[in-house]
C-alpha positions as CSV (number, residue, x, y, z in Angstrom):
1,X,11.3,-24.2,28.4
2,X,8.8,-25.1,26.0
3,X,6.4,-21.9,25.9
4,X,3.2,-20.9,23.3
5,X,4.7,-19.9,20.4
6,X,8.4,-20.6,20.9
7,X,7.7,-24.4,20.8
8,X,7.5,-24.2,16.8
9,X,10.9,-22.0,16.7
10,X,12.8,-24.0,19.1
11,X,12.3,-27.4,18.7
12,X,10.6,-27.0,15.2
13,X,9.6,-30.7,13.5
14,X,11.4,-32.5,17.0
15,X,8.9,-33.3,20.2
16,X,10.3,-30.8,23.0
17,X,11.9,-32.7,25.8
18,X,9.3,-30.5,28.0
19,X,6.5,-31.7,26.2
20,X,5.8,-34.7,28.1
21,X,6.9,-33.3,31.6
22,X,4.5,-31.8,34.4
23,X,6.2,-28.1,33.8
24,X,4.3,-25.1,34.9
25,X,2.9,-22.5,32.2
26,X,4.5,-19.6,31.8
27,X,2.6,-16.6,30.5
28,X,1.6,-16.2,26.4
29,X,4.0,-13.8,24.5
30,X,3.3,-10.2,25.1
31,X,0.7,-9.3,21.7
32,X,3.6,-7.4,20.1
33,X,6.0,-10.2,20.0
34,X,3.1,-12.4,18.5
35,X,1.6,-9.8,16.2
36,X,5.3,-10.2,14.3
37,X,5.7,-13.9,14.1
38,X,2.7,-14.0,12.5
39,X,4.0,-11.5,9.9
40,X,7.1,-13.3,9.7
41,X,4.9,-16.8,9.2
42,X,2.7,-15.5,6.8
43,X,5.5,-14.7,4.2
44,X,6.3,-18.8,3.6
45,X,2.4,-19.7,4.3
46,X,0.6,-20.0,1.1
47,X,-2.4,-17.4,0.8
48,X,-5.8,-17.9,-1.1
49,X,-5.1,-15.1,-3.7
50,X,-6.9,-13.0,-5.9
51,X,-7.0,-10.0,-8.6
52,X,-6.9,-6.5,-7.6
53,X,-9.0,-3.6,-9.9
54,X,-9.5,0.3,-10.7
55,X,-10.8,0.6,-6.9
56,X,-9.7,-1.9,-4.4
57,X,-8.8,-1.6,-1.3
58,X,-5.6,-2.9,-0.6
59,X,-5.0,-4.7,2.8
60,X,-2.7,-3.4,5.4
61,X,-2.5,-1.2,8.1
62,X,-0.4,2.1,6.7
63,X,-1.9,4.7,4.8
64,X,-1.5,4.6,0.8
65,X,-0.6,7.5,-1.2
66,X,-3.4,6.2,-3.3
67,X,-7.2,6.5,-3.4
68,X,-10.3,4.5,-5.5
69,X,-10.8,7.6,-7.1
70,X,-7.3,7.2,-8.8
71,X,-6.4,5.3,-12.4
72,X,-4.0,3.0,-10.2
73,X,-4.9,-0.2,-8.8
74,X,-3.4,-0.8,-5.6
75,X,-1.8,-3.9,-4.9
76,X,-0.7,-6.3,-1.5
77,X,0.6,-9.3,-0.8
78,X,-2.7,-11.3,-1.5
79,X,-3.7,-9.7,-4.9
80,X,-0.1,-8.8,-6.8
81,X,1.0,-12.6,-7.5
82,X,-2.5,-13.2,-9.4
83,X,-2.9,-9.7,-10.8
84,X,0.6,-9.0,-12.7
85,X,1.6,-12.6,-13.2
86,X,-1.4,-12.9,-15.6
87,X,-1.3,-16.0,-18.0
88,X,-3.8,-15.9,-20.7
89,X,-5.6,-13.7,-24.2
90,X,-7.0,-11.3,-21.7
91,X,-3.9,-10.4,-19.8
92,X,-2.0,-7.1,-20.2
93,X,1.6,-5.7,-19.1
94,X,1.5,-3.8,-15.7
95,X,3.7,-0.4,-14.7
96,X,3.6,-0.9,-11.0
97,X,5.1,1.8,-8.5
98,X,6.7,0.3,-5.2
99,X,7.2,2.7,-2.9
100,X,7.0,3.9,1.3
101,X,3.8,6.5,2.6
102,X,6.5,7.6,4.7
103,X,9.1,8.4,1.6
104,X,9.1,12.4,1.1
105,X,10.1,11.9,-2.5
106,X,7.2,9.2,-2.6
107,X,4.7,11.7,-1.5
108,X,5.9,14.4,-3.8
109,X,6.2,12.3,-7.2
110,X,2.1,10.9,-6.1
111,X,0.3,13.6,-7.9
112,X,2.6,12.9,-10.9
113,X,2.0,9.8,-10.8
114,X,-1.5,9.9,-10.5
115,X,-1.6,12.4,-13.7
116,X,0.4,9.8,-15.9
117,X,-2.1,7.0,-14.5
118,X,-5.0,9.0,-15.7
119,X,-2.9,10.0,-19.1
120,X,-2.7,6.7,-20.3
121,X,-6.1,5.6,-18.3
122,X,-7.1,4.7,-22.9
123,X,-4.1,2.1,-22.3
124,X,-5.6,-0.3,-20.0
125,X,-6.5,-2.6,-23.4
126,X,-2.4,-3.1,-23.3
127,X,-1.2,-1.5,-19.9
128,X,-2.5,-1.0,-16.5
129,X,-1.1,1.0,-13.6
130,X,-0.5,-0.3,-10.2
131,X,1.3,0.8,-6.8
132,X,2.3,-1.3,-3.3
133,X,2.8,0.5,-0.3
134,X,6.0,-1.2,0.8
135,X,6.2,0.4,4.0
136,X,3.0,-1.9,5.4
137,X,4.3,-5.3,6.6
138,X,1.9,-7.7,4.8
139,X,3.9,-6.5,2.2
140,X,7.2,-7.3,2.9
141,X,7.8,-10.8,0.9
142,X,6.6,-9.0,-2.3
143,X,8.4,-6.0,-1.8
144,X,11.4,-8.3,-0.8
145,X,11.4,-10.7,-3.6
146,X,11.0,-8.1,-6.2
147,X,14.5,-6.6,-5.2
148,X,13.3,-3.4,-4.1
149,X,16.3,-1.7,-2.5
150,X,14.9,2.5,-2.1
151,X,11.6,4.3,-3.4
152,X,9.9,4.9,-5.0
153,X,11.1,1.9,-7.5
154,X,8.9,1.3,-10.7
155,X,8.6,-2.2,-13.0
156,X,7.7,-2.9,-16.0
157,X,5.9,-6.4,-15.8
158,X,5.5,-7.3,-19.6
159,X,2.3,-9.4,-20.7
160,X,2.2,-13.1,-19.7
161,X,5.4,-12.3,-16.9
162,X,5.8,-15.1,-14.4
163,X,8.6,-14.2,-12.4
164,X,9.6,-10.9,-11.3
165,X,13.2,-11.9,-13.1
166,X,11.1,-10.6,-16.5
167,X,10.5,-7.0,-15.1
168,X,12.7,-4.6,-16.3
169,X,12.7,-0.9,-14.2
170,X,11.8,2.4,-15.3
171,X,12.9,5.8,-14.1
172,X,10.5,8.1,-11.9
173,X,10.4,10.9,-14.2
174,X,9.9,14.0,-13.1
175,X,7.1,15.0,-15.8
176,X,4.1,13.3,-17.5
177,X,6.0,13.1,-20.6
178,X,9.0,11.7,-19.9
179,X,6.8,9.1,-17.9
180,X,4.8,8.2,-21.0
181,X,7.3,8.0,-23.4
182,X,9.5,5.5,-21.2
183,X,6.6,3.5,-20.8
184,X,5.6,3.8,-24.7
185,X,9.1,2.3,-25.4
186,X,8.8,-0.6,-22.8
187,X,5.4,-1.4,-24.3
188,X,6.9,-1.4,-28.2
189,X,9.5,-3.7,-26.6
190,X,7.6,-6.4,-25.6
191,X,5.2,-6.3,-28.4
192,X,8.1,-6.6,-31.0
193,X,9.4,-9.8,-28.7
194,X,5.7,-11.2,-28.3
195,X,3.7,-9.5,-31.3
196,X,0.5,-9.4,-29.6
197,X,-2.4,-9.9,-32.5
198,X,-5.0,-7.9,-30.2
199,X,-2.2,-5.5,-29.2
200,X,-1.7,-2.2,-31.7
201,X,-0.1,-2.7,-34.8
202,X,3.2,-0.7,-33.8
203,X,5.2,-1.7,-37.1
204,X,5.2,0.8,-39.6
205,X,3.5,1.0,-42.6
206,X,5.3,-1.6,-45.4
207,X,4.4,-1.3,-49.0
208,X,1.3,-1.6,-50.2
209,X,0.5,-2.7,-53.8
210,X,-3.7,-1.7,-53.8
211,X,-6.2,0.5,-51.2
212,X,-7.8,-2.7,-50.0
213,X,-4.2,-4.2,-49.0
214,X,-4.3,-1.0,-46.2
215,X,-6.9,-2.4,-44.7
216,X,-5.5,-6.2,-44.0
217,X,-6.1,-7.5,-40.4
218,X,-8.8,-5.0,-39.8
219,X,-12.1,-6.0,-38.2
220,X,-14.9,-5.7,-40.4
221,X,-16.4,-3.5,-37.6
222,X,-14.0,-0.8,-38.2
223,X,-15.7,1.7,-41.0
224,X,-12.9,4.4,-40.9
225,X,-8.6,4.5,-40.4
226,X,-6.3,6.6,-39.2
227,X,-2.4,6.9,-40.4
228,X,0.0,8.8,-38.6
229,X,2.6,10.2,-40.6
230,X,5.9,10.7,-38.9
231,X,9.5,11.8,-39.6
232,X,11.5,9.2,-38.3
233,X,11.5,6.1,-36.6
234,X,12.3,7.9,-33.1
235,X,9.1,9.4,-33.7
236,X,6.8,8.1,-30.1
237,X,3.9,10.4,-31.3
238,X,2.2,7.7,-33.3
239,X,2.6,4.5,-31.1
240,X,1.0,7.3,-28.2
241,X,-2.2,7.7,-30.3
242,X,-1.8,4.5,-31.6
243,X,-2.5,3.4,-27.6
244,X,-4.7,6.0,-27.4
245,X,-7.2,5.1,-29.9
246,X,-6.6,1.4,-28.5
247,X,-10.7,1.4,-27.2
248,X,-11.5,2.2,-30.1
249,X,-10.1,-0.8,-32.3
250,X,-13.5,-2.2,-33.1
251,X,-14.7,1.1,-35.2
252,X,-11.3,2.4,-36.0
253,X,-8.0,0.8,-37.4
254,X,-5.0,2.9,-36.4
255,X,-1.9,2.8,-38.3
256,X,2.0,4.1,-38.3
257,X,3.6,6.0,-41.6
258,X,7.0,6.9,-42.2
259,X,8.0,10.3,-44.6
260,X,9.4,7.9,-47.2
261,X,6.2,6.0,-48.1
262,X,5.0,6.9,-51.2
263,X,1.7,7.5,-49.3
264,X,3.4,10.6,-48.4
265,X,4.0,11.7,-51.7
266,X,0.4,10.7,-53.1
267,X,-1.0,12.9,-50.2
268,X,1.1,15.9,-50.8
269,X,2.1,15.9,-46.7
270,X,4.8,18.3,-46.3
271,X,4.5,18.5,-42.5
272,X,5.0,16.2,-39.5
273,X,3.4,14.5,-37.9
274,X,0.4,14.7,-39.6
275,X,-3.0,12.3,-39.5
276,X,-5.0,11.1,-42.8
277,X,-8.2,9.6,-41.7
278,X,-9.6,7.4,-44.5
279,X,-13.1,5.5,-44.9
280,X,-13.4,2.2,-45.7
281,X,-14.2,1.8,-49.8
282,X,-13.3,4.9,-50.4
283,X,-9.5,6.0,-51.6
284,X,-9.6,9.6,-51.1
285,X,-8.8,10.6,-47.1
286,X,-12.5,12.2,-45.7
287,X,-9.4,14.3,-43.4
288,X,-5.9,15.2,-43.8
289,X,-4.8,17.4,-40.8
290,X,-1.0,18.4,-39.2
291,X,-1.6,17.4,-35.6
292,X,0.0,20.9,-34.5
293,X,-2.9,22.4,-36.8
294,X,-5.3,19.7,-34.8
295,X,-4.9,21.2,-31.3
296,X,-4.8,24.6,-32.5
297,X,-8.5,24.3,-33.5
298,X,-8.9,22.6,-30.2
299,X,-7.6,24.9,-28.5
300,X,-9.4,28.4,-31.0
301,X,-12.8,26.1,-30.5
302,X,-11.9,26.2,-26.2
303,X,-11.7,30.3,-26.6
304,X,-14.7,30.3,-28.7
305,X,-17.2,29.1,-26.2
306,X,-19.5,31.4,-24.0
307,X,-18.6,29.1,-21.2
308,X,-14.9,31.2,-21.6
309,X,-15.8,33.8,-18.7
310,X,-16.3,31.2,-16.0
311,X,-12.6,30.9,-16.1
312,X,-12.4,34.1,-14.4
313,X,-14.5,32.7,-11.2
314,X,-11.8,30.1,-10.3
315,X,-10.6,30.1,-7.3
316,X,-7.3,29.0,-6.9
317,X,-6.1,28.1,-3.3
318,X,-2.6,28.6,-2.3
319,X,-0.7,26.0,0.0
320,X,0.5,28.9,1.6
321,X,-3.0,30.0,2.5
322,X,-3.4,27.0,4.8
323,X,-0.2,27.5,6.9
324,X,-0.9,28.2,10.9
325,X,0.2,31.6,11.5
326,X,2.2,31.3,14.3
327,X,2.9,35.2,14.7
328,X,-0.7,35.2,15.6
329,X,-0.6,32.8,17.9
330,X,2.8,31.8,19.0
331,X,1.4,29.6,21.8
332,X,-0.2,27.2,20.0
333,X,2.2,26.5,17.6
334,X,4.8,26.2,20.1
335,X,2.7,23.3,21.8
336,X,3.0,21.3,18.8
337,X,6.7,21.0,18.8
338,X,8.4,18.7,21.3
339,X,10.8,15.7,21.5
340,X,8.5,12.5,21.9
341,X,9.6,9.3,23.1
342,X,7.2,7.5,21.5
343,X,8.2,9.1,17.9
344,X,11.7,7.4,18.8
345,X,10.7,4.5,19.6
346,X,9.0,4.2,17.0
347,X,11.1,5.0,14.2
348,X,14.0,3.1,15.8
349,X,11.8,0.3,16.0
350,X,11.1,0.5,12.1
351,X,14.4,1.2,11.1
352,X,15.9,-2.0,12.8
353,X,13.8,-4.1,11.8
354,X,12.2,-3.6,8.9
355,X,14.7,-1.2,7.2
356,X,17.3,-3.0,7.4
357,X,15.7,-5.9,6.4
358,X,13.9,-4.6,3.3
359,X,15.7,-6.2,0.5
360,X,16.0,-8.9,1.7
361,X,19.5,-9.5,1.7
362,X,22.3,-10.5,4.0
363,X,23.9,-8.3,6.1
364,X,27.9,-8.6,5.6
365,X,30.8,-6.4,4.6
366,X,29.7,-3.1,4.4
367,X,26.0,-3.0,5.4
368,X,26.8,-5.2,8.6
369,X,29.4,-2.5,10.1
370,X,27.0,0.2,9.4
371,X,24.1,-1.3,11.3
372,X,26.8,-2.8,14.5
373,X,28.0,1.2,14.5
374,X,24.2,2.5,14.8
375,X,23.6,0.3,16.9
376,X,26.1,0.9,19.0
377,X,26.0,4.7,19.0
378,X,21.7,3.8,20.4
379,X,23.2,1.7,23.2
380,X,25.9,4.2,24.4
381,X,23.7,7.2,23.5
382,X,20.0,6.6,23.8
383,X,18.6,9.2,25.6
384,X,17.1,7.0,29.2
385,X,15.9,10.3,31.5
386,X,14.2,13.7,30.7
387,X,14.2,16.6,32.2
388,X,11.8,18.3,34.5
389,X,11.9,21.4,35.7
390,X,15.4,23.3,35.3
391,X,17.7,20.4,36.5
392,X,15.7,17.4,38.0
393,X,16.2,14.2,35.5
394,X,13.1,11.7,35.5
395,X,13.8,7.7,34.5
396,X,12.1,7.2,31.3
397,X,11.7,3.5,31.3
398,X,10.7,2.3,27.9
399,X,13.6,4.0,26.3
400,X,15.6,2.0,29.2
401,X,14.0,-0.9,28.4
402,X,15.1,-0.2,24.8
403,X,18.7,0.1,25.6
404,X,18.9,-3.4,26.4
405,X,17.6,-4.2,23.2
406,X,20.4,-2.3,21.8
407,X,22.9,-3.5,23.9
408,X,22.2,-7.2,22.9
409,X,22.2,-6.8,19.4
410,X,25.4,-4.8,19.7
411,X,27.1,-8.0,21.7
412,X,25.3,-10.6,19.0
413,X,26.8,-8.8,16.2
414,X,30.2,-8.5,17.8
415,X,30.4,-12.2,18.8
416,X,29.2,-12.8,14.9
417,X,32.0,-11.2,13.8
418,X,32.1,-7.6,11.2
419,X,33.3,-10.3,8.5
420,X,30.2,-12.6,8.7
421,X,26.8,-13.0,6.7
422,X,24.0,-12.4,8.6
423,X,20.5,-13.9,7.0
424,X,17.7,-11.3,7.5
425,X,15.5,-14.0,9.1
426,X,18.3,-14.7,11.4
427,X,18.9,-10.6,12.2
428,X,14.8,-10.4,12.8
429,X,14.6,-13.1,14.9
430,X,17.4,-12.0,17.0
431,X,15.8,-8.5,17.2
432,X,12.3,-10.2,18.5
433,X,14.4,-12.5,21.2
434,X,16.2,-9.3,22.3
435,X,12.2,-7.1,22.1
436,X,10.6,-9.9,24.7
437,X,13.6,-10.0,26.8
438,X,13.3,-6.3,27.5
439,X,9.7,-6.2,27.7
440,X,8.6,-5.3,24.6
441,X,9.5,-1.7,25.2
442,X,8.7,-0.4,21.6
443,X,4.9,0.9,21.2
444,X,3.4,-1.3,18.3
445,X,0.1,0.6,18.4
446,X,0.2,4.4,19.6
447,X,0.4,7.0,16.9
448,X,2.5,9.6,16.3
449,X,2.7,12.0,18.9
450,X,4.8,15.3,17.6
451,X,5.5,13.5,14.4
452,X,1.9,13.2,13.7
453,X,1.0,15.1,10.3
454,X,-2.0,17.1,9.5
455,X,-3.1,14.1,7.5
456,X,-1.2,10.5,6.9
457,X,0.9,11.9,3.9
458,X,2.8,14.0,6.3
459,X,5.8,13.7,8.8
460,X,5.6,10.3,10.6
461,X,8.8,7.6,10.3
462,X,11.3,10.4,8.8
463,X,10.8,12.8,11.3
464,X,10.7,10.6,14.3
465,X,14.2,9.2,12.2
466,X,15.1,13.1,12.6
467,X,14.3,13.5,16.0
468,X,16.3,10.6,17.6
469,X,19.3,11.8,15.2
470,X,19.5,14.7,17.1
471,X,18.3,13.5,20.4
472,X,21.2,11.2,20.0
473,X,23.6,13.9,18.9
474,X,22.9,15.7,22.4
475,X,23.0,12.9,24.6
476,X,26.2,11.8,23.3
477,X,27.3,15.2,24.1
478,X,25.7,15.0,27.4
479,X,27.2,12.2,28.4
480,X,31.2,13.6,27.4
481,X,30.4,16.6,29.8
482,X,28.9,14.0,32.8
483,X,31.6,12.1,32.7
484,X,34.0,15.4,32.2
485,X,35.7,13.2,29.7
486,X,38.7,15.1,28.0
487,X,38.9,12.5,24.9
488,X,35.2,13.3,23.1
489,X,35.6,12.2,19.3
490,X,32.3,14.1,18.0
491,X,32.5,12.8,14.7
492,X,32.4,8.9,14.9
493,X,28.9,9.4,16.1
494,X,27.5,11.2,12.7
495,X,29.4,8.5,10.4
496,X,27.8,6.1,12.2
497,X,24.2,7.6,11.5
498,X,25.3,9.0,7.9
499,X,26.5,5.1,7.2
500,X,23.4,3.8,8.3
501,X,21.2,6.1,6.0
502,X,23.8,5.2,3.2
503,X,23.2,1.5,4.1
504,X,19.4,1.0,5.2
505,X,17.0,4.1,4.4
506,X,14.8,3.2,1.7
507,X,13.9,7.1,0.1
508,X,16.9,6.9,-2.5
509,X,16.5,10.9,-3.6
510,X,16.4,11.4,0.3
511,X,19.4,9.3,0.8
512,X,20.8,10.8,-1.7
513,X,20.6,14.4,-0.9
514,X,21.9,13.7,2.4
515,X,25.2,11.5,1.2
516,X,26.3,14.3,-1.2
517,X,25.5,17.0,1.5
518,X,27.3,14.9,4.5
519,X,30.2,14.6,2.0
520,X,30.9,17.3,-0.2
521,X,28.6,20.2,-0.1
522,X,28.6,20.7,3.8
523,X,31.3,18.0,4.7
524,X,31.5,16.5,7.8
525,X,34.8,15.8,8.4
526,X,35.2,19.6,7.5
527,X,33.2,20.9,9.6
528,X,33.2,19.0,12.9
529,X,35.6,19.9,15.3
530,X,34.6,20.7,19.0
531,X,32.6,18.4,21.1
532,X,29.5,20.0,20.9
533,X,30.0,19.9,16.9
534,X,28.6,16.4,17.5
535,X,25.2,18.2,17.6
536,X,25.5,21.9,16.0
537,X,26.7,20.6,12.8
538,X,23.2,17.9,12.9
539,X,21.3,20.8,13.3
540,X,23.2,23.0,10.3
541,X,22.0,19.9,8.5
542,X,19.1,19.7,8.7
543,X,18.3,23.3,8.1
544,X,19.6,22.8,4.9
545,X,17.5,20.5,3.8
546,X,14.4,22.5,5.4
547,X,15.5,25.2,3.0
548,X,15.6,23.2,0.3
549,X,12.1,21.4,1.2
550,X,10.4,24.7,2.0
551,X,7.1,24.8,0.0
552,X,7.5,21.7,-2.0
553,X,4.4,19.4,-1.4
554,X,5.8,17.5,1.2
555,X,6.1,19.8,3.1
556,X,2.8,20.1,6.1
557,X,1.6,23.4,6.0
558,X,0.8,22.2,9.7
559,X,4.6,22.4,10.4
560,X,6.5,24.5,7.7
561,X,10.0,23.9,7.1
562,X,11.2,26.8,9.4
563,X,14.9,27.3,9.6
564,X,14.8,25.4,13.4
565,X,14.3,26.7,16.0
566,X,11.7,29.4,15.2
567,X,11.0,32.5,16.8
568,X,8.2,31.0,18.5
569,X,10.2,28.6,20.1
570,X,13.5,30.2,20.7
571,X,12.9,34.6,20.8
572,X,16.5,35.0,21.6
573,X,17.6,32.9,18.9
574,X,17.3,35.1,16.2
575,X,19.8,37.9,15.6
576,X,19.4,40.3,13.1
577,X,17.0,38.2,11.0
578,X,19.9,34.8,11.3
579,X,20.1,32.2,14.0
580,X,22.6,33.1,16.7
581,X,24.6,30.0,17.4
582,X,25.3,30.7,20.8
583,X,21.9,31.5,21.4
584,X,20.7,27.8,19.5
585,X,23.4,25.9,21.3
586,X,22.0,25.8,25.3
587,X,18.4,25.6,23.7
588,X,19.1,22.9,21.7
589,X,20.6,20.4,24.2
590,X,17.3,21.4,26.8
591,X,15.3,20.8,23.8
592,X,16.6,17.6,23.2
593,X,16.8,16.6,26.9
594,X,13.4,17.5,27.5
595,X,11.5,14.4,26.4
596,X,7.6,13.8,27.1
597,X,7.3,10.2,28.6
598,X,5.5,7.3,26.7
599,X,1.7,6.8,28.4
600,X,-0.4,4.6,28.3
601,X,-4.1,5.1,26.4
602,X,-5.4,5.3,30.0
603,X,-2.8,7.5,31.5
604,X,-3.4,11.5,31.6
């Protein structure tokens, strides 16, 4: 039946039959279902675009890891197109970060980022930085046609690109300099393809015959030069202050030396790297100065002022500082932990269809049997009624609802076949067929509940991603003691989530950690053995990784990474300063049983 919306995808440039009939109207598409085929129909409609600067606000409904105040410009669908495929003399190359405001390794290589952004903030003449927050829909077709397969992700987009086939990609070093001297190199590439005239003059010094021939090319602006003398030709120091003193072309012509000119000689320069500093129509250097020698006076002239003393009225704050004490108030920290069934729907919501969508490409082989076995393990294994009380089980019916979701895709990939390719457009419009069937059972719109962080850097997608791995872990367990079944195979249940993190979740140093973990450091197939193994070794897991998380920035001094469950959640738990398995092992599955409803805004 022709219907709103669904008239354009079923019968697309040919007149419905219905068209012309006296049918009766059925009801508009719930807003969720048409909120997405807008997305979906905005990636192929053309959009008035324009160019992003130090300071815009980038469009989209996810937090950035990004503010104005930062040297980055943020980018989104309607400003990247227009801002890095620049096409004229006043274009420049652009670093551009794509990463996910819910990816932990995202959030914790930000402040770097930021502090190489304001490092080479001089560069902007040649180089500007930029980030996308892949993680917010309007997004997607960029993110998607630049090949972005995990965060964070960062391109080099040379001067005058076109295409994102030009990029090359660059490694998120873990310090400033590596950072800078990766992007030094990528710059020194594409000016010895392109040899930019308003670009520094990377190329070292050549011989020169008379004083007047140094200064060829020069702008007649620029009274004084500077020569950086350097050991080799691996030597980035010089092409660095070369970029460096880039804003300052009109009064100053910079220039690269090698030890074997004979300028080297005539100067008596012994050490390296070294700068000469010469003004124009005179042949003697007004300054000859090792650059080790330079920052030392810097740094002597720093010690030297009276201002000195105020260094001892800093006041650093500690991270730690901030943390909720929950010895002093037990109570109220154990409020703020529960199992929310809007955080799963949520993040299962996300995961299905935007994560395994995000590149873009089809789903076959391997990919496509890791999604169908996800799947399947959420239609079996969902968690559908909570607890209340000690034994009483109330209906939850939006995590019903979602079942059926599940249960259709699992039946539409099984009729397509494990050794079929599967078009993301085709998956997501399956996936938004199955949504309004069930009655739109995800929440679009409510916010985190448990997985809310103290601010929108914390928590959110991974640990409602966390939560319905181990809500799922229990149920399945749950289910094997209901049904008194004798033939519970507790480990094809975590391969199926382990191959769908392998397959689909975008943080790559997450994903990574938690492939070499899974399967060598703390093996699954080693370790899992009983039935309730299914959930125990989930939870030895993920306290793993909270050990290894604990204090890093990522971490929400809101909700430290406790070894789970705390003594403020679990006081018999704890044995001798270590978690007591068989104590942990009846709380778990009532933790994971107990699960606070979905309700509405109007609802208390």
């Amino acid at each position: 039946m022709c219907q709103g919306l669904s008239i354009e995808l079923t019968c697309g440039s040919v007149p419905c039959a219905c068209a012309h009939k006296n049918v009766t109207p059925r009801p508009l598409p719930p807003l969720n279902f048409v909120i997405d085929m807008v997305l979906l129909f905005m990636l192929v409609l053309p959009v008035a675009a324009d160019i992003a600067t130090y300071g815009y606000s980038p469009k989209g409904l996810n937090p950035t890891l990004y503010s104005a105040e930062d040297s980055i410009i943020q980018l989104d669908e309607v400003t990247f197109n227009d801002t890095v495929y620049c096409n004229g003399d006043d274009c420049v190359g652009h670093l551009v970060e794509f990463y996910s405001d819910w990816c932990g390794h995202c959030r914790s290589f930000a402040p770097l980022y930021k502090s190489f952004a304001k490092d080479v903030d001089g560069w902007q003449g040649v180089v500007k930085i930029g980030a996308i927050n892949c993680a917010d829909s309007v997004n997607e077709h960029v993110c998607r046609s630049n090949g972005i397969q995990y965060f964070p992700l960062i391109k080099y987009f040379p001067r005058n690109s076109t295409e994102s086939m030009e990029s090359s990609q660059l490694k998120p070093y873990p310090s400033l300099s590596e950072m800078r001297d990766q992007l030094t190199k990528v710059i020194m590439d594409d000016y010895a393809i392109n040899r930019f005239n308003d670009w520094p003059t990377f190329d070292f010094l050549g011989d020169v015959v008379t004083y007047g021939e140094l200064w060829d090319g020069s702008p007649s602006s620029a009274q004084h030069m500077a020569i950086i003398f350097e050991y080799n030709q691996a030597s980035l120091t010089g092409a660095q202050l070369l970029l460096d003193l880039h804003a300052h072309r009109d009064r100053l012509l910079a220039r690269r030396c090698l030890k074997s000119h004979p300028l080297v000689e005539a100067l008596k320069i012994t050490d390296f790297p070294s700068l000469a500093i010469f003004k124009r129509g005179e042949r003697k250097p007004v300054m000859v100065a090792e650059l080790r020698r330079l920052l030392l006076r810097e740094i002597e002239g720093f010690l030297e002022k009276p201002s000195d003393n105020e260094l001892q009225k800093i006041q650093f704050s500690s991270r730690k500082n901030k943390t909720m004490d929950c010895k002093a108030d037990p109570e109220k920290c154990r409020k703020l932990y529960f199992v929310s069934e809007v955080d799963m729907l949520k993040a299962m919501r996300y995961a299905l269809f935007r994560e395994s969508a995000r590149t873009g490409a089809p789903l076959q082989a391997a990919n496509l049997s890791a999604l169908h076995s996800f799947i399947s393990l959420l239609a079996d294994n969902f968690p559908t009624t909570t607890l209340e009380g000690a034994e009483n089980k109330t209906y939850l019916d939006r995590s019903s609802r979602a079942v059926r979701v599940f249960s259709r895709l699992r039946d539409y990939l099984a009729d397509k076949g494990l050794d079929a390719v599967i078009q993301i457009e085709e998956w997501q419009k399956e996936f938004l067929a199955a949504e309004e069937a069930a009655g739109n059972p995800f929440p679009l719109n409510a916010e985190w509940q448990h997985c809310a962080g103290s601010s929108t850097q914390f928590r959110g997608y991974t640990c409602g991603l966390w939560t319905t791995f181990h809500a799922l872990t229990v149920s399945a367990y749950n289910n094997w003691v209901t049904n008194s079944s004798e033939t519970a195979h507790p480990l094809p249940p975590l391969q199926a989530i382990r191959d769908w993190v392998g397959s689909f979740f975008g943080c790559n140093h997450c994903r990574e950690h938690f492939l070499r973990m899974t399967t060598n450091t703390f093996k699954m197939e080693a370790q899992v053995r009983k039935p309730e193994d299914v959930f125990m070794y989930l939870w030895r897991a993920h306290n793993i990784v909270n050990a290894r998380l604990r204090g890093r920035e990522t971490e929400d001094p809101k909700f430290p990474k406790y070894q789970f469950p705390a003594n403020f959640l679990c006081s018999n738990c704890t044995s001798n300063g270590q978690l007591a398995e068989d104590s942990v092992q009846p709380f778990l599955i009532e933790y994971y049983s107990r699960i606070r409803p979905y309700q509405t805004p109007n609802s208390h």
